[in-house]
mmCIF file of the C-alpha atoms, coordinates in Angstrom:
data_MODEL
# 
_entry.id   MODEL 
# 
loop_
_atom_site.group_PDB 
_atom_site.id 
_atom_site.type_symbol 
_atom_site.label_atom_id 
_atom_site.label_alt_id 
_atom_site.label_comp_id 
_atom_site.label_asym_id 
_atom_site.label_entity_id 
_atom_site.label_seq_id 
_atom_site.pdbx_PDB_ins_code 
_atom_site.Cartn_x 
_atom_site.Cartn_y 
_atom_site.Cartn_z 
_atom_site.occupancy 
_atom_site.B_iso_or_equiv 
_atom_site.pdbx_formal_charge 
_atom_site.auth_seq_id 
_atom_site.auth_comp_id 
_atom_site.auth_asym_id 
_atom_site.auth_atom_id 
_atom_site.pdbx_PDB_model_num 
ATOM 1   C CA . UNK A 1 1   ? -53.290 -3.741  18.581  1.00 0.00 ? 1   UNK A CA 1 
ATOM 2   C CA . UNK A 1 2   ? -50.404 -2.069  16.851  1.00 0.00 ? 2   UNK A CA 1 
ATOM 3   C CA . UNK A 1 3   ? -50.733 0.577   14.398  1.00 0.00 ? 3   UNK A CA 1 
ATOM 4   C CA . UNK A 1 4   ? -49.614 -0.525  10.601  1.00 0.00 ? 4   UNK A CA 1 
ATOM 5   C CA . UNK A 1 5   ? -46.728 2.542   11.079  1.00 0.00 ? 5   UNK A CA 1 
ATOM 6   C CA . UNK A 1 6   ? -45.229 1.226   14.200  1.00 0.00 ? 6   UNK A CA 1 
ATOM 7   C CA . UNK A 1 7   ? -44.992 -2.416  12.690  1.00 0.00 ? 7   UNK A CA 1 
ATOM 8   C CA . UNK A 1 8   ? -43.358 -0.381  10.312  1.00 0.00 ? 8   UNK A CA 1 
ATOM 9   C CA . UNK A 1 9   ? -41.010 0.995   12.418  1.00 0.00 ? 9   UNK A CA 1 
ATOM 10  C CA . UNK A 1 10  ? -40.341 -2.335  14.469  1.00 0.00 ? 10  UNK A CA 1 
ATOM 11  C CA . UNK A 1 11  ? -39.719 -4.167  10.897  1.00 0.00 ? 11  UNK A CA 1 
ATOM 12  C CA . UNK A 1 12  ? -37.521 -1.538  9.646   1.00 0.00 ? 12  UNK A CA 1 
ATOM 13  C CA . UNK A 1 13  ? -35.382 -1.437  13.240  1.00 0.00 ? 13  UNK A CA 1 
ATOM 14  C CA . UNK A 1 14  ? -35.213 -5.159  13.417  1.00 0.00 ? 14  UNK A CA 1 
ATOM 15  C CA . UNK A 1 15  ? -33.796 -5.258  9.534   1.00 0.00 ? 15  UNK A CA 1 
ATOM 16  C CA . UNK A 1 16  ? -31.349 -2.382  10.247  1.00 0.00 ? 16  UNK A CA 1 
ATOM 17  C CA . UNK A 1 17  ? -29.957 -4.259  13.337  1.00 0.00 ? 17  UNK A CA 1 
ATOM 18  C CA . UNK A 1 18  ? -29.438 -7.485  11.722  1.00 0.00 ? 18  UNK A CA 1 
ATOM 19  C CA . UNK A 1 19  ? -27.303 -5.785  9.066   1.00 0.00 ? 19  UNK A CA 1 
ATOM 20  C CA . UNK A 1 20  ? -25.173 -4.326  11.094  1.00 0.00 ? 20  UNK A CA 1 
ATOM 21  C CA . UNK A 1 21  ? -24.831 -7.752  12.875  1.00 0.00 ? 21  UNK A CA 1 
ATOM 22  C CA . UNK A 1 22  ? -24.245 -9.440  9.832   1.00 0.00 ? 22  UNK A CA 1 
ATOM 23  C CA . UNK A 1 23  ? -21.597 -6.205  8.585   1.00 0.00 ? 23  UNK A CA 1 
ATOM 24  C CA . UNK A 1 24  ? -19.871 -6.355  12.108  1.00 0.00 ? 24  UNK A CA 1 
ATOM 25  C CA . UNK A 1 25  ? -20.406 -9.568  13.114  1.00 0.00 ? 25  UNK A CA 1 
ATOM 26  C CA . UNK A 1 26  ? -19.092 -11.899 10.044  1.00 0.00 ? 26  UNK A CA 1 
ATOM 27  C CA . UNK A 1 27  ? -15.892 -9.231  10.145  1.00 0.00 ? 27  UNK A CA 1 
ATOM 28  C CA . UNK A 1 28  ? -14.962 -10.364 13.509  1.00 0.00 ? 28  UNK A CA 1 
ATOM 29  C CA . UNK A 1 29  ? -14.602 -13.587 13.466  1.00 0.00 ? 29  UNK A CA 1 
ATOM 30  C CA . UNK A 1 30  ? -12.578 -13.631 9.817   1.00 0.00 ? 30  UNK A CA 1 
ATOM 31  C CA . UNK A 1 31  ? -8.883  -13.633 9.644   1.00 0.00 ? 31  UNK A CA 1 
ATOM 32  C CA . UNK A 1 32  ? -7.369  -11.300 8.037   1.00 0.00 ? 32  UNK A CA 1 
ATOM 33  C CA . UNK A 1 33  ? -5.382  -12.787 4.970   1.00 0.00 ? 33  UNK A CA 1 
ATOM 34  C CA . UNK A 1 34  ? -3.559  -10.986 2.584   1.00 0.00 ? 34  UNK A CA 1 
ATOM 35  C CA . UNK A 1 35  ? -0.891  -11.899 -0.439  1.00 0.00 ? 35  UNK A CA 1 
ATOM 36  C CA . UNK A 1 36  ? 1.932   -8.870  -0.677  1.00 0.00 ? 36  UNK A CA 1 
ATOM 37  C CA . UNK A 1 37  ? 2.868   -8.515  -4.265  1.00 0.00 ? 37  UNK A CA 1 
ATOM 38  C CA . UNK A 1 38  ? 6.392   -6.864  -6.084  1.00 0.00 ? 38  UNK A CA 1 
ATOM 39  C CA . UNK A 1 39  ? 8.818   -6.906  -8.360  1.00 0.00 ? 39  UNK A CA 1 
ATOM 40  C CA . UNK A 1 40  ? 12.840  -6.744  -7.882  1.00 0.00 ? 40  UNK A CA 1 
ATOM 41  C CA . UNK A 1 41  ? 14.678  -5.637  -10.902 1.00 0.00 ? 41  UNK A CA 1 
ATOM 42  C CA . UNK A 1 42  ? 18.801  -4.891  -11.736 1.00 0.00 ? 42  UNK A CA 1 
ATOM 43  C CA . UNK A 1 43  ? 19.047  -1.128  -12.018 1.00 0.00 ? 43  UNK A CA 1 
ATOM 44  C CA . UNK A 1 44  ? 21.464  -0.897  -15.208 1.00 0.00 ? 44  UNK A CA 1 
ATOM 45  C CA . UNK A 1 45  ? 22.454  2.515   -14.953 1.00 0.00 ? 45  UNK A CA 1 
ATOM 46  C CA . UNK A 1 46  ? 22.797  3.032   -11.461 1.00 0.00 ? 46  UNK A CA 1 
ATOM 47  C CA . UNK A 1 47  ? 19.753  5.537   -11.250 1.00 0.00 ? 47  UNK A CA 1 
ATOM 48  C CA . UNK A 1 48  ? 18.314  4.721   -8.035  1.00 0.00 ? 48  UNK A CA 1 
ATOM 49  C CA . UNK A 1 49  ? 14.976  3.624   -10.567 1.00 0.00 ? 49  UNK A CA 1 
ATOM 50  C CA . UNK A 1 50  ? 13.856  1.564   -13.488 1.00 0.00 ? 50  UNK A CA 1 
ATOM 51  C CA . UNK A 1 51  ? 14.611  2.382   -16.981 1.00 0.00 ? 51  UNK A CA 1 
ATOM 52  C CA . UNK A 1 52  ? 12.965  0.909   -19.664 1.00 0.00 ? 52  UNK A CA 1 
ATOM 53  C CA . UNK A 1 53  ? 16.510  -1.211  -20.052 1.00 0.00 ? 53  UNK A CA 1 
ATOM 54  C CA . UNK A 1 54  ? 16.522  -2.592  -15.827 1.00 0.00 ? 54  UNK A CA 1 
ATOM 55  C CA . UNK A 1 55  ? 16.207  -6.330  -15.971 1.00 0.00 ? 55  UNK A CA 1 
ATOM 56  C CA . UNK A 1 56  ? 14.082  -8.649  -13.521 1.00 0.00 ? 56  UNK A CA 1 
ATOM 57  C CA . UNK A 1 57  ? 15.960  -10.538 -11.168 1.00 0.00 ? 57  UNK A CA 1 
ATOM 58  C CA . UNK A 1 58  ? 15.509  -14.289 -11.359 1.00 0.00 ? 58  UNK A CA 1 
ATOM 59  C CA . UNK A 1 59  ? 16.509  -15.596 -7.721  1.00 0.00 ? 59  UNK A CA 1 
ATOM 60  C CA . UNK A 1 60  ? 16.280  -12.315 -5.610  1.00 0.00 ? 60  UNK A CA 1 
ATOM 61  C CA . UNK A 1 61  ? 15.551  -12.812 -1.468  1.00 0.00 ? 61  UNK A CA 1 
ATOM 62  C CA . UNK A 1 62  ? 13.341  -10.970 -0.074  1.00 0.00 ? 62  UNK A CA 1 
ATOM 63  C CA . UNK A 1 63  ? 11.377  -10.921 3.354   1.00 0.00 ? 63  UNK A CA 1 
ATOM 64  C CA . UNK A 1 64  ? 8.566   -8.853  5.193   1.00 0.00 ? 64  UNK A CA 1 
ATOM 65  C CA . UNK A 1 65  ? 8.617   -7.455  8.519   1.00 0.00 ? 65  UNK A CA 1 
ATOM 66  C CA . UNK A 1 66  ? 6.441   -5.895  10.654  1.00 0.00 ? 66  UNK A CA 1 
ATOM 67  C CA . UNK A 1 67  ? 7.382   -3.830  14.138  1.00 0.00 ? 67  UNK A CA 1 
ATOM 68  C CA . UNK A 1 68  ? 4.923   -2.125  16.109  1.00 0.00 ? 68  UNK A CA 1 
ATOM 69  C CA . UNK A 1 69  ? 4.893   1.601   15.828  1.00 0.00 ? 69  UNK A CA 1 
ATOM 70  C CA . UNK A 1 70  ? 4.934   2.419   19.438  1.00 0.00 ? 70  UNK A CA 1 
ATOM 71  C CA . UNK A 1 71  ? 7.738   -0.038  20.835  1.00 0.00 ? 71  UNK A CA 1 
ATOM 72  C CA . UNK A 1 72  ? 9.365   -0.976  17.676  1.00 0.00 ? 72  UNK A CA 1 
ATOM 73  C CA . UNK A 1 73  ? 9.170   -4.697  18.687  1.00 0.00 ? 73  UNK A CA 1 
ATOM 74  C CA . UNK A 1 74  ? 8.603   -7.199  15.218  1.00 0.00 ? 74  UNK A CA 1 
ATOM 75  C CA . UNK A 1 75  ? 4.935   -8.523  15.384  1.00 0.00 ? 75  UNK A CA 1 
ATOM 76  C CA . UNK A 1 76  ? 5.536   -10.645 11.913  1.00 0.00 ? 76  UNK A CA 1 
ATOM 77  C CA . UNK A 1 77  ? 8.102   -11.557 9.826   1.00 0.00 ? 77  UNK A CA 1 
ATOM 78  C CA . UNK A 1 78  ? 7.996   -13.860 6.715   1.00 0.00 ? 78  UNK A CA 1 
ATOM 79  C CA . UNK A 1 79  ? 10.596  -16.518 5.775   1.00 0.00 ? 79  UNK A CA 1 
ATOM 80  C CA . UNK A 1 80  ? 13.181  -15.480 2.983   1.00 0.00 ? 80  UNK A CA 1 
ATOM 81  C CA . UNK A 1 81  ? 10.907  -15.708 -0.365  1.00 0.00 ? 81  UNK A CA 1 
ATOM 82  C CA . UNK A 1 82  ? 12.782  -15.957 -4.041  1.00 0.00 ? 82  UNK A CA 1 
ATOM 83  C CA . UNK A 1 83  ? 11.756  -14.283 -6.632  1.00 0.00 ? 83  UNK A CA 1 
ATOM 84  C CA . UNK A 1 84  ? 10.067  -15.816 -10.144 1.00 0.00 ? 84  UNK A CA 1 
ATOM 85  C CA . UNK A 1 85  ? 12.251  -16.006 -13.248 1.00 0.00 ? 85  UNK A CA 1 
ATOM 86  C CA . UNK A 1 86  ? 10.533  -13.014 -13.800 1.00 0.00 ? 86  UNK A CA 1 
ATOM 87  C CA . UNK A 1 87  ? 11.594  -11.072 -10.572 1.00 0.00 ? 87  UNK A CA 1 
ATOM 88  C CA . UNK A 1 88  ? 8.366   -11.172 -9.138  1.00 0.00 ? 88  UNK A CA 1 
ATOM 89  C CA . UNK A 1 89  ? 7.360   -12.331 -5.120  1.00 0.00 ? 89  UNK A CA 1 
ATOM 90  C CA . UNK A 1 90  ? 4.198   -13.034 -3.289  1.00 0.00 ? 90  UNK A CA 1 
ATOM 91  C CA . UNK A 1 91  ? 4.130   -13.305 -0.012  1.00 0.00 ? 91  UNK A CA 1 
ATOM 92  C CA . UNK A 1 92  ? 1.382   -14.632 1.978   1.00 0.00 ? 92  UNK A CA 1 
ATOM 93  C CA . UNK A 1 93  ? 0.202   -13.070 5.439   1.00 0.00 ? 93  UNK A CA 1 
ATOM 94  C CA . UNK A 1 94  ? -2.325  -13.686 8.232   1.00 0.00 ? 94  UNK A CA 1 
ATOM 95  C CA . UNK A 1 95  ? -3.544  -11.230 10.688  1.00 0.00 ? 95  UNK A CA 1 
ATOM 96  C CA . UNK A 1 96  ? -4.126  -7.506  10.849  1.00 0.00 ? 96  UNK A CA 1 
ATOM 97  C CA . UNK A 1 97  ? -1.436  -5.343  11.690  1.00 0.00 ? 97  UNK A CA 1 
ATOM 98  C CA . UNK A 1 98  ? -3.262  -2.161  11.817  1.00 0.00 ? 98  UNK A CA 1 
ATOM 99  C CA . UNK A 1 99  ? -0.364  -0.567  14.856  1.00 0.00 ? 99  UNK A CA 1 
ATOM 100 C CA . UNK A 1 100 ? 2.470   -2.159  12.932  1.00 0.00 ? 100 UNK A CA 1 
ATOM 101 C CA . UNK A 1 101 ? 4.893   -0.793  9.692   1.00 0.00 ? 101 UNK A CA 1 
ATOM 102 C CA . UNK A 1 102 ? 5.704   -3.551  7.647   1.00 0.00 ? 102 UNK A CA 1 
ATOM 103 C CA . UNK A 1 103 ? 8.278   -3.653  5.448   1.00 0.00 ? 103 UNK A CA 1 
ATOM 104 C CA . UNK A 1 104 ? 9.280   -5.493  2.258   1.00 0.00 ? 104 UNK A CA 1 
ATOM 105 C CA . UNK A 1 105 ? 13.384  -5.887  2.676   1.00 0.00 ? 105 UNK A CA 1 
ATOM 106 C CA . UNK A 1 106 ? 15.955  -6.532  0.101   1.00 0.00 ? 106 UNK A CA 1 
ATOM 107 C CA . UNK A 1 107 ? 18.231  -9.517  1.721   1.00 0.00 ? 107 UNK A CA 1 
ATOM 108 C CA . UNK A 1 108 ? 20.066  -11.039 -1.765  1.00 0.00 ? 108 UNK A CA 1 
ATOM 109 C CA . UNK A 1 109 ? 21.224  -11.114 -5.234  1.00 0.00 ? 109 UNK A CA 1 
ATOM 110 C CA . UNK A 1 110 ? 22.170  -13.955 -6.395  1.00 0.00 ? 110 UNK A CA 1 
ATOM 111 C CA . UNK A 1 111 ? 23.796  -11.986 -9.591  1.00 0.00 ? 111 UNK A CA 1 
ATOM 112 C CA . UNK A 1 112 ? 27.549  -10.644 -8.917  1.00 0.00 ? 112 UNK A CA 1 
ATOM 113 C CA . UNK A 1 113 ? 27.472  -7.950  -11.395 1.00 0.00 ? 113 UNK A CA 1 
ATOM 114 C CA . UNK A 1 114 ? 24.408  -6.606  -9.411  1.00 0.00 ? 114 UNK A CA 1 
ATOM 115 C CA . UNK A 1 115 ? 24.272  -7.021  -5.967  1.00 0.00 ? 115 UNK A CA 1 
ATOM 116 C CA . UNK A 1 116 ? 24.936  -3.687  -4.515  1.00 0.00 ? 116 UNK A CA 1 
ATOM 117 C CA . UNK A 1 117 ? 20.840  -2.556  -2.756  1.00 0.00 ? 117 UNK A CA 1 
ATOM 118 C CA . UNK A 1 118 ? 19.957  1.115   -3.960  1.00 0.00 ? 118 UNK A CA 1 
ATOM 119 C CA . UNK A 1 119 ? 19.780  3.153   -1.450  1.00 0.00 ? 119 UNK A CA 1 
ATOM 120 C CA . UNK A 1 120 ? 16.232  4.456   -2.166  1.00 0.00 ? 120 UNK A CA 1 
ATOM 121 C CA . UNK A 1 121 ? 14.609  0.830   -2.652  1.00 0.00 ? 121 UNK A CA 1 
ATOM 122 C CA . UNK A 1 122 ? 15.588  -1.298  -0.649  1.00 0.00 ? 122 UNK A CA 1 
ATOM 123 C CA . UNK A 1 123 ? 12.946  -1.712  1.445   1.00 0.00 ? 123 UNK A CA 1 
ATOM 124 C CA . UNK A 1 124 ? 8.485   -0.906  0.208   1.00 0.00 ? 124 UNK A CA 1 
ATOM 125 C CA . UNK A 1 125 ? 6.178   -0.260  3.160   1.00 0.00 ? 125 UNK A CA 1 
ATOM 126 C CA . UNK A 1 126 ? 3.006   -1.905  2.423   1.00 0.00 ? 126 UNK A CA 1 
ATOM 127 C CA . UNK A 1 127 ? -0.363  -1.414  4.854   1.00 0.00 ? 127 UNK A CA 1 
ATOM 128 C CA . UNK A 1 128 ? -1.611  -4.961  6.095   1.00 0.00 ? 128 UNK A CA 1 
ATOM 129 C CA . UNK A 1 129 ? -4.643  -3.999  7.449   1.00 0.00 ? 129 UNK A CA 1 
ATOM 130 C CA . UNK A 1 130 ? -8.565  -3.730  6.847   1.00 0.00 ? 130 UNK A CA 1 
ATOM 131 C CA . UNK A 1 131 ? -8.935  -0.075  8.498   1.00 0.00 ? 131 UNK A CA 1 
ATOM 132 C CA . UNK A 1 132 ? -6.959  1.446   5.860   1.00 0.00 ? 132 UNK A CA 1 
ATOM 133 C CA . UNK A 1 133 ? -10.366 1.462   3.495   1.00 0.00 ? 133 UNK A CA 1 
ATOM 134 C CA . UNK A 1 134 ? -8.369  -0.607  0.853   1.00 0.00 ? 134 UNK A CA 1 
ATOM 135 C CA . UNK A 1 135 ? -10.799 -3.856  -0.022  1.00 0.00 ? 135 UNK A CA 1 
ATOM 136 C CA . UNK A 1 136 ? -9.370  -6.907  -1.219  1.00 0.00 ? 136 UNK A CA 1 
ATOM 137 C CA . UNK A 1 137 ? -6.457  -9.301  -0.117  1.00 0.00 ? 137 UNK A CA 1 
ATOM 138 C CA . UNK A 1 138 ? -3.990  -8.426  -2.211  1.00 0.00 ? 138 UNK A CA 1 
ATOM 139 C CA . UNK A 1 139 ? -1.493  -5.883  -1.536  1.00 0.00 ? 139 UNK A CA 1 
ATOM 140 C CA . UNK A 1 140 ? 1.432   -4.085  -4.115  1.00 0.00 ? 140 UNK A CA 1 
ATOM 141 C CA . UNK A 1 141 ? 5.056   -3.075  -2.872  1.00 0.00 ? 141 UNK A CA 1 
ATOM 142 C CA . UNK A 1 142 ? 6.777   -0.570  -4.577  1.00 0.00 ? 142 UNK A CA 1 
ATOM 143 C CA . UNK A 1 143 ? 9.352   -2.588  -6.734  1.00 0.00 ? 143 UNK A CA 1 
ATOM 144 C CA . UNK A 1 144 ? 12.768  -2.681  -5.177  1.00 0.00 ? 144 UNK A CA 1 
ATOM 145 C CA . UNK A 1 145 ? 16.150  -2.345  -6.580  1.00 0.00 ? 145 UNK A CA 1 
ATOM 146 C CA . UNK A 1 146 ? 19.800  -3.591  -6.951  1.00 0.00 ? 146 UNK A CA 1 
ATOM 147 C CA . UNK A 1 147 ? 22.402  -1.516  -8.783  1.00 0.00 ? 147 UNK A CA 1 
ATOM 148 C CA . UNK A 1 148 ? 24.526  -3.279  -11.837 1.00 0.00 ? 148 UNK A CA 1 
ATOM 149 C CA . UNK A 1 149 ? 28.602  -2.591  -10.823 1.00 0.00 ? 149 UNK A CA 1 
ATOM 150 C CA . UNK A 1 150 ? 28.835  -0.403  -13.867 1.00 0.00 ? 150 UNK A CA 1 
ATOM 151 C CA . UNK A 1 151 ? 26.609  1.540   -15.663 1.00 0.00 ? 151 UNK A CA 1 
ATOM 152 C CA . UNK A 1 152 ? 25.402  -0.050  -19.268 1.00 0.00 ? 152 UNK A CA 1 
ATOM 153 C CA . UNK A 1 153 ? 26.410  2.023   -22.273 1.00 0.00 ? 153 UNK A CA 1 
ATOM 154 C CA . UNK A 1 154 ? 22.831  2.289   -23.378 1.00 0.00 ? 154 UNK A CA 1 
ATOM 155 C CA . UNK A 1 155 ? 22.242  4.128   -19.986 1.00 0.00 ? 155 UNK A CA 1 
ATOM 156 C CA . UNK A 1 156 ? 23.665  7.637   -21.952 1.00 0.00 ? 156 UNK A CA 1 
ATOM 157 C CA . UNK A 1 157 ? 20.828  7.509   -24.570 1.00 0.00 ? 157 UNK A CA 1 
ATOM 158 C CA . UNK A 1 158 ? 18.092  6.208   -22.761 1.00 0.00 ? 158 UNK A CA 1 
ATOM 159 C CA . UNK A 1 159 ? 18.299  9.167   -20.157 1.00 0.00 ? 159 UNK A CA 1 
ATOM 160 C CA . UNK A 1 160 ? 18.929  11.956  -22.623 1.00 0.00 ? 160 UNK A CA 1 
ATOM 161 C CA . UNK A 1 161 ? 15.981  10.567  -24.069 1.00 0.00 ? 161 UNK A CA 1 
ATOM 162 C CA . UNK A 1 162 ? 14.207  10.833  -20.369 1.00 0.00 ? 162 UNK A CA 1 
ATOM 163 C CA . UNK A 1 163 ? 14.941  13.949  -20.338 1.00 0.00 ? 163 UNK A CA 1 
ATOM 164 C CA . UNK A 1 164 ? 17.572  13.781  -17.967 1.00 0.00 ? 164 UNK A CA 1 
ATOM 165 C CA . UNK A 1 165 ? 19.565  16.722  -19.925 1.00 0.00 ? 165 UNK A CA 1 
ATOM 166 C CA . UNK A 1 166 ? 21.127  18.021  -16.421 1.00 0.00 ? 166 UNK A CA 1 
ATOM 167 C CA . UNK A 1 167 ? 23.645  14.921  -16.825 1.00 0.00 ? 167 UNK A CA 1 
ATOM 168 C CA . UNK A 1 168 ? 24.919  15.874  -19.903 1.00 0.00 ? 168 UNK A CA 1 
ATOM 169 C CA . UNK A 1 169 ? 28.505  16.820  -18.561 1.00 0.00 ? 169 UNK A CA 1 
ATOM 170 C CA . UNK A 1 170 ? 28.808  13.404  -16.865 1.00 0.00 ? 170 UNK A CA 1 
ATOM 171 C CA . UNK A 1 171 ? 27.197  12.069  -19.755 1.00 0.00 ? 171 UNK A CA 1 
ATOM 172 C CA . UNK A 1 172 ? 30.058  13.037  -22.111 1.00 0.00 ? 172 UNK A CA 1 
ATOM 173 C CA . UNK A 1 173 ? 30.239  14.061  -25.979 1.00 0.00 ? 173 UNK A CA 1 
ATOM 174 C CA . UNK A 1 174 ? 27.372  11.321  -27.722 1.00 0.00 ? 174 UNK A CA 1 
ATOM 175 C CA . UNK A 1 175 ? 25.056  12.787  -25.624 1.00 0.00 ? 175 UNK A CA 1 
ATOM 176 C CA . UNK A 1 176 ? 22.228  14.591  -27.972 1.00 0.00 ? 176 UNK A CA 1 
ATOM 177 C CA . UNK A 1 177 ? 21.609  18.322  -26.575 1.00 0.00 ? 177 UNK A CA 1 
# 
């Protein structure tokens, strides 16, 4: 007959095992599905970021790509998604690319006055997979940019008032000091 401490023991090590079926287990067999999230906006002063006066592009094409670290060969890539009136994309993804770097890319703006891809946004890197500790599906790009032809005239004020004083001799005289 068994002691009351080893059923103990034989309860406790059958519990512990089916969690860690049920943890590993259910994991497995799920697909991995996840909904990339950003934003493109018009960069009105030709910053290389957003100002509190950049505008949302209505229209914008974007895509996501994904290329293997080690061989650099594409192991996803979306179809050409438009953004929202508001500038805004979501772009849905199955699978775990844990060995890849995937990419949000700028392809298009539909507006002729800005169309011109900043040179620091014009792609996000976003982390598809669940090894990265992150829990949930849905995953945020860094928002991504196209520069206006010319600079607004607002642009002057709004970065004095960003601080931005190292401009002020390309800024000209109505800059504040």
């Amino acid at each position: 007959m068994t002691k009351p401490s080893e059923f103990a023991l034989i309860v406790f090590a059958v519990c512990v095992s089916s969690c860690l079926g049920f943890t590993y287990g259910a994991g497995a067999a799920k697909q991995s599905k996840y909904t990339v999230i950003g934003r493109v906006y018009c960069d009105t002063c030709r910053v290389e970021f957003e100002t509190k006066i950049s505008e949302p592009i209505s229209g914008a094409i974007v895509n996501l790509e994904c290329k293997n670290r080690t061989n650099d060969v594409s192991t996803f890539k979306s179809p050409d998604i438009s953004t929202s009136s508001t500038g805004e994309y979501k772009i849905e993804v199955t699978g775990d690319y844990e060995d890849s770097d995937c990419d949000v890319n700028l392809v298009k703006s539909p507006r002729e006055d800005c169309n011109e891809p900043t040179e620091a946004w014009r792609k996000a890197r976003v982390v598809l997979t669940a090894a990265d500790g992150v829990s949930g599906d849905a995953r945020y790009a860094n928002n991504l940019g196209f520069k206006k032809k010319e600079a607004v005239p607002q642009c002057k004020q709004i970065l004095t008032e960003m601080g931005y004083y190292e401009l002020k001799g390309e800024l000209g005289t109505e800059v504040a000091p």
